[in-house]
C-alpha positions as CSV (number, residue, x, y, z in Angstrom):
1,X,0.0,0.0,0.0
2,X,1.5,3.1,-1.1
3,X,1.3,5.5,2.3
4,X,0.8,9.8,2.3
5,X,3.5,11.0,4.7
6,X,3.9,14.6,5.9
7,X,7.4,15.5,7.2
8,X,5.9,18.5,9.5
9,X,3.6,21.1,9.9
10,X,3.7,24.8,10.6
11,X,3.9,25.8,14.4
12,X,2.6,29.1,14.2
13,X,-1.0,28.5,14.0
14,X,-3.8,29.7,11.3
15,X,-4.0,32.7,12.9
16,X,-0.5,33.5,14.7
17,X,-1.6,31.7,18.1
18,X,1.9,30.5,18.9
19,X,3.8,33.9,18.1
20,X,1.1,35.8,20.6
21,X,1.4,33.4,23.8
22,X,5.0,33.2,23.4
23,X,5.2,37.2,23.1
24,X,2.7,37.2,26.1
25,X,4.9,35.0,28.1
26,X,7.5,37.4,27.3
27,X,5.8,40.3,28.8
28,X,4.5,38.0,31.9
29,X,1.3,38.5,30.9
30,X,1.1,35.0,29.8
31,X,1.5,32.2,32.7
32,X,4.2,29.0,31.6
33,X,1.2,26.9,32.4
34,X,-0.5,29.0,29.9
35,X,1.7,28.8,27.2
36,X,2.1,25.0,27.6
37,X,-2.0,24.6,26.9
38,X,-1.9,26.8,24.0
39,X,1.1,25.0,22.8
40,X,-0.9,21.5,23.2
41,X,-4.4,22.6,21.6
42,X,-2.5,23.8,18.9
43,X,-0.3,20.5,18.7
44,X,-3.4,18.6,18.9
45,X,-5.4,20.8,16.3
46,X,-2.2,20.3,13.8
47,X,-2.1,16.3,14.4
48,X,-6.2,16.4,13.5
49,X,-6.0,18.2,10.8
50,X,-3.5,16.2,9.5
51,X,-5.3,13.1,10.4
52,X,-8.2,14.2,9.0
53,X,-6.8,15.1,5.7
54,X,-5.9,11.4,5.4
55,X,-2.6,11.4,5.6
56,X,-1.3,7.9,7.2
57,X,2.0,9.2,8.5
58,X,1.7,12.1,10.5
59,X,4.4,13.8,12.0
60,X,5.3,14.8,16.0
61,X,8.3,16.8,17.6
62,X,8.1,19.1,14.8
63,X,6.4,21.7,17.0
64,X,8.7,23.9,18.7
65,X,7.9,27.2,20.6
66,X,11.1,29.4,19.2
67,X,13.3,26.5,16.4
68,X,13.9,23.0,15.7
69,X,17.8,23.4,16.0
70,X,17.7,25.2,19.5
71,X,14.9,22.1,20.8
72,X,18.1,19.9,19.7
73,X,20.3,22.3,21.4
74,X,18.5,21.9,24.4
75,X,17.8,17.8,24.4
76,X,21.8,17.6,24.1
77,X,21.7,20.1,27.3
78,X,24.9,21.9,25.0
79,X,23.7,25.0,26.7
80,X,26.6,28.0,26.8
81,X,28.0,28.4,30.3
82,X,27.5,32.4,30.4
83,X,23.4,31.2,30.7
84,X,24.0,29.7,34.0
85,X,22.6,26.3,33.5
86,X,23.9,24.4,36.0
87,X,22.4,21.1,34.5
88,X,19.3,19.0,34.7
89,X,15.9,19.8,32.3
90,X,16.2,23.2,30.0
91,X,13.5,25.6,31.1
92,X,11.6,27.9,29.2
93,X,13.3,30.7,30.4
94,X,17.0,29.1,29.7
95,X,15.3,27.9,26.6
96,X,14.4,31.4,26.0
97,X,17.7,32.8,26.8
98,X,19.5,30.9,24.5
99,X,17.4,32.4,21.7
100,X,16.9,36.2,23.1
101,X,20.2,36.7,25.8
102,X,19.4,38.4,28.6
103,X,21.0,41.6,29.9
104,X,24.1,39.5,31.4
105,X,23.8,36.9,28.6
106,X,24.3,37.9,24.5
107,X,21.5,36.0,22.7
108,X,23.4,32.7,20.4
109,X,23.7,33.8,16.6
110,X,21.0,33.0,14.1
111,X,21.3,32.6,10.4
112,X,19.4,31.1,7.6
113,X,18.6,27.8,7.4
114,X,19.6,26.4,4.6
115,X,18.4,28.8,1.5
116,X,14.8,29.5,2.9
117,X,13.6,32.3,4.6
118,X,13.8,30.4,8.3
119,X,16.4,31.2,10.6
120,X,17.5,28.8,13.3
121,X,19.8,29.2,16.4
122,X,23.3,28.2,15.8
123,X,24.9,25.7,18.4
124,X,28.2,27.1,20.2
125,X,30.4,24.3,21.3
126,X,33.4,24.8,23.4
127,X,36.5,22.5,24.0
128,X,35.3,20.0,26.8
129,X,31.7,20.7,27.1
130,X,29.5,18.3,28.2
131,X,26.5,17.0,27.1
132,X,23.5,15.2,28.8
133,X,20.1,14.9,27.7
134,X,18.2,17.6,28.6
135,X,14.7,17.0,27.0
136,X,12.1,14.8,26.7
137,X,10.3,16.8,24.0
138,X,10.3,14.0,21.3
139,X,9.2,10.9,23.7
140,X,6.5,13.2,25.7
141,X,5.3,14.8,21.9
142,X,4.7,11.3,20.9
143,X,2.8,10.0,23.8
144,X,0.9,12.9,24.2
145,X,-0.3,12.5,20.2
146,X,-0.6,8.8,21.2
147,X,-3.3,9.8,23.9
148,X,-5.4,11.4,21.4
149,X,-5.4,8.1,19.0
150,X,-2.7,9.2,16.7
151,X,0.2,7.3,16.1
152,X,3.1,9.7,14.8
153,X,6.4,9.6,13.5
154,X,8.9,12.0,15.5
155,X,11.2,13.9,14.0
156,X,14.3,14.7,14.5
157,X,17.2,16.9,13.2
158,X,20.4,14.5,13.2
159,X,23.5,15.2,14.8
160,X,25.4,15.0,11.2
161,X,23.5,18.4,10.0
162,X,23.4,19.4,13.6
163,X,27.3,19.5,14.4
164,X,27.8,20.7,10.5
165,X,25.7,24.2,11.5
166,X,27.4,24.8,14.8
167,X,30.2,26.5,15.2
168,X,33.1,25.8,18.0
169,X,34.9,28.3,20.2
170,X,38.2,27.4,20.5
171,X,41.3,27.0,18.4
172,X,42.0,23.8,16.2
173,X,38.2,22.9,17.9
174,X,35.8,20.9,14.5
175,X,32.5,20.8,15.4
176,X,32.4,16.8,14.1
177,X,34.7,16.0,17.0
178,X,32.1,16.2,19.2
179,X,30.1,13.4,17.1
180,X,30.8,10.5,19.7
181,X,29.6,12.8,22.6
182,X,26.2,12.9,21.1
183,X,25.6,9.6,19.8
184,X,24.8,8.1,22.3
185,X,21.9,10.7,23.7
186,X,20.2,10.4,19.8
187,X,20.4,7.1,20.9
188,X,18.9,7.3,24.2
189,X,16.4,9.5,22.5
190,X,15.3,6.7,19.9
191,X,15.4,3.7,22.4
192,X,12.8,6.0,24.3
193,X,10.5,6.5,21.1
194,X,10.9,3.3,20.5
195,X,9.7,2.1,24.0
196,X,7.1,4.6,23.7
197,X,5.5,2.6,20.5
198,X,7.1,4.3,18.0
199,X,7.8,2.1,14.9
200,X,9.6,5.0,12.7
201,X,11.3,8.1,13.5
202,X,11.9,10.6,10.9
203,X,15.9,12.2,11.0
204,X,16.4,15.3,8.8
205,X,20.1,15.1,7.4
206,X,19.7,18.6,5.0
207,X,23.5,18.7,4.7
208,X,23.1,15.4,2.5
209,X,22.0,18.1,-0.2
210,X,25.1,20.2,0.2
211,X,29.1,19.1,-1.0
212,X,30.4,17.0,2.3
213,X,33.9,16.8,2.9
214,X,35.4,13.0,3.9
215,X,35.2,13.6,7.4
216,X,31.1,14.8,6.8
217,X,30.9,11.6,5.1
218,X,32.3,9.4,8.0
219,X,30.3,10.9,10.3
220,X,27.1,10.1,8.4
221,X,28.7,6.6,8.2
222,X,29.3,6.5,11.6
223,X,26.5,7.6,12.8
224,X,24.2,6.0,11.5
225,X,26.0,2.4,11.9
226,X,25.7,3.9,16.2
227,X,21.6,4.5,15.3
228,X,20.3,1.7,13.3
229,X,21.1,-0.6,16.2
230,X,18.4,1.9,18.0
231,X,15.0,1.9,18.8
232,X,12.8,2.6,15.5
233,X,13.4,2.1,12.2
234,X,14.8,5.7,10.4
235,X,13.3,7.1,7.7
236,X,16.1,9.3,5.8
237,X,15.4,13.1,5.2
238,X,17.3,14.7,2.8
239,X,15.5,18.0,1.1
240,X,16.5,21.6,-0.4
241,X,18.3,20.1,-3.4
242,X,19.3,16.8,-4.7
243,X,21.8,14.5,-3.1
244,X,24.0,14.2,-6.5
245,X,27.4,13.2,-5.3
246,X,25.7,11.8,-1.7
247,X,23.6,9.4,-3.2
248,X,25.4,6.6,-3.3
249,X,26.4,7.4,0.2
250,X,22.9,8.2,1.5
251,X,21.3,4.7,-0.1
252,X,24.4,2.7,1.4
253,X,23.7,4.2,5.4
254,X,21.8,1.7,7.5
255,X,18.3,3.2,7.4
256,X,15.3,1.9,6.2
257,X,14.1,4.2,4.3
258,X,15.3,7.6,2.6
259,X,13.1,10.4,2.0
260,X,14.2,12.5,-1.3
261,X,13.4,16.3,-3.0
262,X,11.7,15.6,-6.2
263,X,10.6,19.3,-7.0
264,X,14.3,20.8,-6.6
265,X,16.0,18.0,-8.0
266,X,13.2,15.5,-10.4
267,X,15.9,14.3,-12.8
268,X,17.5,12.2,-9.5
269,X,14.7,9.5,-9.4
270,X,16.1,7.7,-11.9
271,X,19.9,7.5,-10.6
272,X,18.4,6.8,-7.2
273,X,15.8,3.7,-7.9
274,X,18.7,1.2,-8.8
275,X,20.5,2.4,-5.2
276,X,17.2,1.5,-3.3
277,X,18.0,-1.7,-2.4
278,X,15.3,-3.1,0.1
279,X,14.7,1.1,1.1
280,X,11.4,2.8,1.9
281,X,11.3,5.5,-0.6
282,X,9.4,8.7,0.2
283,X,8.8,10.6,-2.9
284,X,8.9,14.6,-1.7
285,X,6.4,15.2,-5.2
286,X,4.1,18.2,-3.2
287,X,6.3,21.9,-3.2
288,X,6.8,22.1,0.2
289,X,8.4,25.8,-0.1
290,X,5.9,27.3,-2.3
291,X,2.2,28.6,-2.2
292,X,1.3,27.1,-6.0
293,X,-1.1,24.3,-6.2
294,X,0.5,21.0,-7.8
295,X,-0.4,19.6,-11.2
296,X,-1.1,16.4,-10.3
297,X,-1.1,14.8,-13.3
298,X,2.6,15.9,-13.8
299,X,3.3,14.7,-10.3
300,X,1.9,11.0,-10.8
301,X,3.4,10.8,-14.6
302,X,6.6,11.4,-12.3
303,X,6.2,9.3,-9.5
304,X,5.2,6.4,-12.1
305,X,8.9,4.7,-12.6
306,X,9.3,4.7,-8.5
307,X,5.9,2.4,-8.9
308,X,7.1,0.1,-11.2
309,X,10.8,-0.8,-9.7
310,X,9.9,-0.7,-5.9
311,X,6.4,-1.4,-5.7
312,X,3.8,-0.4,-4.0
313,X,4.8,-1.2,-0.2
314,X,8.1,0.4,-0.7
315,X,6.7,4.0,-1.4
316,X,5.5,6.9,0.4
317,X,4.0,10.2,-1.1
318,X,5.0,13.3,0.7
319,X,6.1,17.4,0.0
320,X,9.2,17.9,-0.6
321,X,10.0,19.5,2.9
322,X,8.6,20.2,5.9
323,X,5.3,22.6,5.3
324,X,7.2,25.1,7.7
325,X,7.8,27.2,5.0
326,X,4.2,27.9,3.6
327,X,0.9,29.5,5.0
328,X,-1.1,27.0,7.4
329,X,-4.5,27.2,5.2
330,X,-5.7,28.9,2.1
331,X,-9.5,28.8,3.2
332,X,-8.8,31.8,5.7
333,X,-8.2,33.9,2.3
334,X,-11.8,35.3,1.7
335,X,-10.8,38.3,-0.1
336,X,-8.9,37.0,-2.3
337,X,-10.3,36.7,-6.2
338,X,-11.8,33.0,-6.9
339,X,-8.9,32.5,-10.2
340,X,-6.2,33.6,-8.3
341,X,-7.4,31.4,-5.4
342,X,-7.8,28.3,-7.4
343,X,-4.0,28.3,-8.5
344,X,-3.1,28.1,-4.7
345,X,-2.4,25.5,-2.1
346,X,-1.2,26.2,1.8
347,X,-0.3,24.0,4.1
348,X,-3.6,22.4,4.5
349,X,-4.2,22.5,1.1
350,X,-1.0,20.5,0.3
351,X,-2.1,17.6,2.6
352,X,-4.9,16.7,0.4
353,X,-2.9,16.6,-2.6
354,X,-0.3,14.5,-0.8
355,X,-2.8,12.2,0.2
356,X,-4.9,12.4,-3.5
357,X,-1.7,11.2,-5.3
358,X,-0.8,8.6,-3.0
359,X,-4.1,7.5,-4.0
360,X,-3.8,7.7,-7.1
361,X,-0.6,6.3,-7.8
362,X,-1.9,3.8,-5.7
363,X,-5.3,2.5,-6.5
364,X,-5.2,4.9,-10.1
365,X,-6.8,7.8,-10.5
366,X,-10.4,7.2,-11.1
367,X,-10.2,7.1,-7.5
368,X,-9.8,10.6,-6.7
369,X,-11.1,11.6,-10.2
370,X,-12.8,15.0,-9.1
371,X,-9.6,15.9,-7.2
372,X,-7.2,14.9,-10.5
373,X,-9.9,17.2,-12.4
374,X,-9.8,20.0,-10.6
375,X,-6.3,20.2,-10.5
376,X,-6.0,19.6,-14.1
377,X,-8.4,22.4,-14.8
378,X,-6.8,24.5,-13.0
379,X,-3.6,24.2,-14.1
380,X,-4.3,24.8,-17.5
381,X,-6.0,27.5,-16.7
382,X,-3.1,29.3,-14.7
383,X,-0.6,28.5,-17.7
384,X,-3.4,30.0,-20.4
385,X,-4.0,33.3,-18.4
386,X,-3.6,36.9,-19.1
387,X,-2.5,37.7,-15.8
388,X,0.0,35.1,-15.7
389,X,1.1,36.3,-18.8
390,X,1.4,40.4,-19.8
391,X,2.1,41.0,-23.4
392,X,3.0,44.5,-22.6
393,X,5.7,43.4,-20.1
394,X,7.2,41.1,-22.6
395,X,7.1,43.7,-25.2
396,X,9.3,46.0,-23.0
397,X,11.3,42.9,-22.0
398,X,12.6,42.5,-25.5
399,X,12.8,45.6,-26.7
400,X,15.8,46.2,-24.0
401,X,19.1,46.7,-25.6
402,X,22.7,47.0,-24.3
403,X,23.0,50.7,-24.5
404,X,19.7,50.4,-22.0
405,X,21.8,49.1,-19.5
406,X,24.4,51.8,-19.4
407,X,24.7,55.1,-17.6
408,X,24.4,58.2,-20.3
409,X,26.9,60.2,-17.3
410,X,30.2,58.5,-16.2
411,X,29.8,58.6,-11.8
412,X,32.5,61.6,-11.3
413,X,29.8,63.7,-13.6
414,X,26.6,62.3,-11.3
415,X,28.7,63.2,-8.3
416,X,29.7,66.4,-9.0
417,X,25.9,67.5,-10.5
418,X,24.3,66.3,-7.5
419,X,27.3,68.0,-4.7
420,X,26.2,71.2,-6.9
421,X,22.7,70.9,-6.5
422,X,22.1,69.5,-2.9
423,X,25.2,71.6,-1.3
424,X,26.0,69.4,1.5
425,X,29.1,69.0,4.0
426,X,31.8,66.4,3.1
427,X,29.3,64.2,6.0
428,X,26.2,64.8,6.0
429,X,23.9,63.6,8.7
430,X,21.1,61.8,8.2
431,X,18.6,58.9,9.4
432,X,17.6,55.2,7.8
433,X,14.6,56.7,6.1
434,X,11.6,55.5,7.8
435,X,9.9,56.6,11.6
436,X,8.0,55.0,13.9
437,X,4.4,54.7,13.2
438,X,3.0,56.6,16.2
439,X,-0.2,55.7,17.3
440,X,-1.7,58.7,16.0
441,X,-0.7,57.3,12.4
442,X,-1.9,53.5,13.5
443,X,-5.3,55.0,14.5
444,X,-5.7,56.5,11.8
445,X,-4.8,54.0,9.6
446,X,-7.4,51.6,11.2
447,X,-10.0,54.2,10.6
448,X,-9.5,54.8,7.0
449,X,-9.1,50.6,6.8
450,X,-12.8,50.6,8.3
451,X,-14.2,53.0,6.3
452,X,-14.3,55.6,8.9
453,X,-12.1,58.1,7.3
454,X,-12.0,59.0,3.5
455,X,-9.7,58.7,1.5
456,X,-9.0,62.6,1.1
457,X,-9.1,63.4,4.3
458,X,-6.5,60.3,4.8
459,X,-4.1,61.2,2.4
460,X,-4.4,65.3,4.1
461,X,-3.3,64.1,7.6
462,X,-0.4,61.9,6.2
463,X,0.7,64.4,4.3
464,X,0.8,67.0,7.5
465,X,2.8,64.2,9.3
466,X,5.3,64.6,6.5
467,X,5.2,67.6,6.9
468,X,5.9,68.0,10.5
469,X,8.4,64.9,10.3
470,X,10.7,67.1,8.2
471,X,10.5,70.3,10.5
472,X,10.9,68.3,12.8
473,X,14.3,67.3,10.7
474,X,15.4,70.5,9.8
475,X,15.2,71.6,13.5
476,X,17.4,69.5,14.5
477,X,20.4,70.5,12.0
478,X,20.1,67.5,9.9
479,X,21.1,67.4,6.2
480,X,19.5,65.1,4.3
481,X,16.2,64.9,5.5
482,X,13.9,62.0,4.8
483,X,9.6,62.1,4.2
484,X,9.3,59.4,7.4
485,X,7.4,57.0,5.2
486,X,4.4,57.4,7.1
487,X,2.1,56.2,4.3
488,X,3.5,53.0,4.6
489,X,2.1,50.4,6.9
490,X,4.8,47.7,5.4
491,X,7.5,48.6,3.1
492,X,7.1,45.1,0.8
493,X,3.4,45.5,1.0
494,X,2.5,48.9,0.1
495,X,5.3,49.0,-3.1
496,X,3.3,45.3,-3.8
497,X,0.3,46.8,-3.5
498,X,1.0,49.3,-6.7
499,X,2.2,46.7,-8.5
500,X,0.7,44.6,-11.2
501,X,1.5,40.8,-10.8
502,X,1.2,41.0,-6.8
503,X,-1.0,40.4,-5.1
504,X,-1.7,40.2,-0.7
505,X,-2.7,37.2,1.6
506,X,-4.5,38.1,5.2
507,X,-3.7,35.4,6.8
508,X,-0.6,33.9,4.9
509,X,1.9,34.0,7.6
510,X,5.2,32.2,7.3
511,X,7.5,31.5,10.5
512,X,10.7,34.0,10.2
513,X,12.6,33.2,13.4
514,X,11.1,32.8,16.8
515,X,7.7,34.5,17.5
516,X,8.8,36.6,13.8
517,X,6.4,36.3,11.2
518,X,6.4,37.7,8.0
519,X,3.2,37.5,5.3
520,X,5.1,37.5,1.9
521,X,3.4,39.0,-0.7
522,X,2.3,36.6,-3.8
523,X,3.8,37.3,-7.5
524,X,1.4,35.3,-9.7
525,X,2.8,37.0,-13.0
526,X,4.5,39.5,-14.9
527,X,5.1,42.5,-13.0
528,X,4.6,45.8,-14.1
529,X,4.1,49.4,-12.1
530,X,0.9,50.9,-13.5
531,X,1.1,54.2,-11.6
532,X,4.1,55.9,-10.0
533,X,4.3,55.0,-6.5
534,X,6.4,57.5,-4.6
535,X,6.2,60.8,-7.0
536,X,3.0,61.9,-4.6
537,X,5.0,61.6,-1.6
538,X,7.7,63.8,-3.2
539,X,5.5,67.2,-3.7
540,X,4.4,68.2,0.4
541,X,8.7,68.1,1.1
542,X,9.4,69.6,-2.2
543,X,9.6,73.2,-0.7
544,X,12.6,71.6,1.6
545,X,15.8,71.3,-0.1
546,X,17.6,68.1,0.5
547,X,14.9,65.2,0.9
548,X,15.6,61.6,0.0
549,X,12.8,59.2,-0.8
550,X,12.4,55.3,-2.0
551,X,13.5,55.2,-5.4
552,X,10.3,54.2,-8.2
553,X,11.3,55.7,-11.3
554,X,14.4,55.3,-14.1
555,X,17.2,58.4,-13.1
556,X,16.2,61.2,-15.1
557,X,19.8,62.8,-17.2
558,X,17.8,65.6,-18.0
559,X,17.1,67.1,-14.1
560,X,19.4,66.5,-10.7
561,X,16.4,65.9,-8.7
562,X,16.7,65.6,-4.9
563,X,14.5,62.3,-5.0
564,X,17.4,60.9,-7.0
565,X,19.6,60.5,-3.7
566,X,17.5,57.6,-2.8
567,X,17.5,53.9,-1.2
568,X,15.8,51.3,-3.0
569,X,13.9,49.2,-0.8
């Protein structure tokens, strides 16, 4: 029986639930006791949902209240010493620390995870730290999904990809050094699960998608030699690209299955079925980094050799990635138009295809024959579309030549024009660009959003606040002088917003970093700028000398304007 699998669900909630009880928590308005309920209804509404979608292997342990990599930071109990922690469990609050600092503590760096827009807390190690498990989140995650009826598979980020994204203070110190000091808590961890009931556990090696050196390698070997002897059987994750020079590697490691990215990298099914040996393959078919509904037809023409060599007991049909990375559910979006709507899929969304081409791959089509319609008609009709498609755009496209993409006035001219015109000091002073959206602004914002205050009378008081923003400026003694951007609620959402080929979500928040969310705005097709978009914000200052504004227009050779000394955004 081919099997739908999800590798994990976003944490934030459909309508931000996490990020406000963590922020609440923060303030102490928000009880620990508190924050652990809301984290469990929101555990327990994720597994449903999941579970009711159909999907037969639902994921546990990828909740986390601030990053996956910090919950592993914690389970190892590789907490830095200037946090105090003087052993035993990892608290919230140390928990906390770890990601924020404190006033005695700096806050551990964060970068990007991978090439997504996630950020995770990078792991310090120092010459003889110890480690000690520190965490029973996966083990207590499981059961407590097992109480409601719903058997899971936890998962895990492994200590290959773990140690590879941590960085070691200390001279002639590798991070991979400290490989035999974890071991054995991953595999304390997984005789646990596996005591538990758990009969797979899901481990995310990301770094097999990257160029490993030999000593990567070995570790991958040995670790996973260390794990197969424990508790579940491993299911594989590699995702973000393809393995390439890893495959052989990856199928050769002692797991019994290996779960691979077929949307970055489709062309590696076929050097990977012959390596499959006696493996689970998990098929990542669904986009798990994207808000476009699949073409399922395309996905199960795909997916059709993997049927044929491995049969159908050997497969599972899953997104590419975790679902982390997209919106949690696309029937929230009520103002959005009904074309646009149908070319999209969030995380909710995605679950139902994953589990309608399971079926179909499995028992054929017919079986899910309005859901293969559906998606046929719509893709067809996303690819045909005017929107999708803007003959005007293209036309300027190709009529671009070389001589387009040169300056008319070498950069010593520019400077010297521009010195001449705006007349400032070898330094000038000057701020970022934008300032804070006072309440005054945010209320009346809300009331123009509600219909409360036209749209004349709107634009009147923002243009006052300019106005006052750059007295404000000039009393000060500052040079160049900026228009304080009050007009803008969100820099990416109001230039989106006058933009052709974007278009906004309400609710389609994505998990940044911590209790960070950002709502990324959609581009559906060719972009083009209908109207200008700052020019109107440029005539209440123009009686200043000196003001700089977000750049929307090609530099003009014929006139030094100030708006020329710009920032793009």
């Amino acid at each position: 029986m081919i099997q739908s699998a999800n590798l994990g669900f976003p944490r934030i909630g459909a309508r931000r639930e996490l990020k406000k009880a963590v922020e609440a928590y923060w303030k102490s308005d928000l009880s620990a006791e508190a924050l652990e309920q809301t984290a469990r209804n929101l555990r327990a509404h994720h597994w449903q949902a999941q579970q009711k979608a159909g999907i037969d292997i639902v994921p546990s342990n990828d909740f986390s209240f601030y990053d996956q990599m910090l919950d592993i930071t914690a389970m190892l109990g590789a907490v830095p010493a200037r946090f105090g922690h003087s052993g035993g469990p990892v608290g919230l609050d140390t928990y906390f620390a770890m990601a924020r600092g404190t006033d005695d503590a700096p806050a551990m760096e964060m970068t990007k995870w991978f090439d997504t827009n996630y950020h995770f807390i990078v792991p310090e190690l120092t010459d003889g730290m110890r480690f000690a498990l520190s965490s029973a989140k996966p083990v207590d995650e499981f059961i407590e999904a097992k109480r409601l009826g719903i058997a899971t598979r936890p998962v895990l980020i492994g200590p290959v990809t773990w140690l590879s994204l941590a960085k070691a203070r200390g001279a002639d110190l590798d991070p991979l050094d400290f490989l035999h000091a974890i071991l054995p808590l991953y595999a304390q961890v997984l005789d646990g699960l596996g005591a538990a009931g758990a009969e797979w556990v899901q481990i995310d090696e990301p770094v097999l998608a990257l160029d490993l050196s030999a000593k990567q390698k070995t570790a991958l070997q040995v670790a996973y030699a260390a794990l197969a002897e424990a508790g579940p059987r491993i299911m594989l994750a590699s995702y973000f690209g393809a393995l390439g020079d890893n495959a052989a590697l990856a199928m050769a490691l002692p797991v019994a299955g290996v779960h691979i990215d077929l949307v970055r990298a489709p062309e590696q099914l076929d050097t990977l079925l012959p390596l499959a040996r006696d493996k689970v393959l998990s098929l990542g078919l669904i986009d798990g980094r994207n808000v476009w509904r699949t073409d399922l037809s395309r996905k199960l023409a795909q997916a059709k050799p993997a049927l044929a060599a491995l049969g159908p007991d050997r497969i599972q049909i899953a997104p590419s990635c975790s679902l982390l990375h997209v919106p949690v559910d696309l029937a929230q979006e009520e103002a959005l138009d009904d074309e646009l709507k149908s070319w999209l899929a969030f995380a909710v969304q995605k679950l139902g295809e994953t589990q309608a081409l399971a079926r179909a791959m499995g028992e054929g089509r017919a079986a899910v024959a309005t859901r293969m319609a559906a998606s046929d008609k719509a893709s067809a009709a996303r690819r045909a579309s005017a929107r999708i498609h803007d003959a005007a755009v293209l036309a300027r496209a190709d009529a671009i030549t070389p001589a387009d993409l040169k300056r008319q006035r070498p950069y010593p001219e520019r400077r010297k024009a521009q010195a001449a015109r705006l007349n400032l000091p070898p330094f000038p002073t000057t701020t970022i660009g934008s300032f804070s959206q006072t309440a005054e602004v945010r209320k009346a914002r809300a009331a123009h959003r509600r219909g409360a205050l036209d749209a004349a009378a709107y634009d009147t008081f923002l243009k006052e606040e300019t106005r006052a923003c750059i007295a404000e400026q000039e009393a000060l003694g500052l040079d160049m002088l900026v228009h304080g951007e009050f007009e803008r609620n969100d820099m990416v959402e109001y230039f989106g917003e006058h933009l052709a080929g974007f278009a906004f979500t309400k609710f389609g928040w994505v998990q940044s970093y911590g209790s960070r969310c950002v709502k990324p705005p959609l581009i559906y097709g060719d972009v083009s700028r209908p109207a200008p978009m700052t020019v109107d914000w440029s005539e209440p200052p123009r009686v200043y000398r000196r003001v700089k504004h977000s750049k929307d227009e090609p530099y003009d050779e014929a006139e030094i304007h100030p708006r020329l000394s710009v920032r793009t955004a």
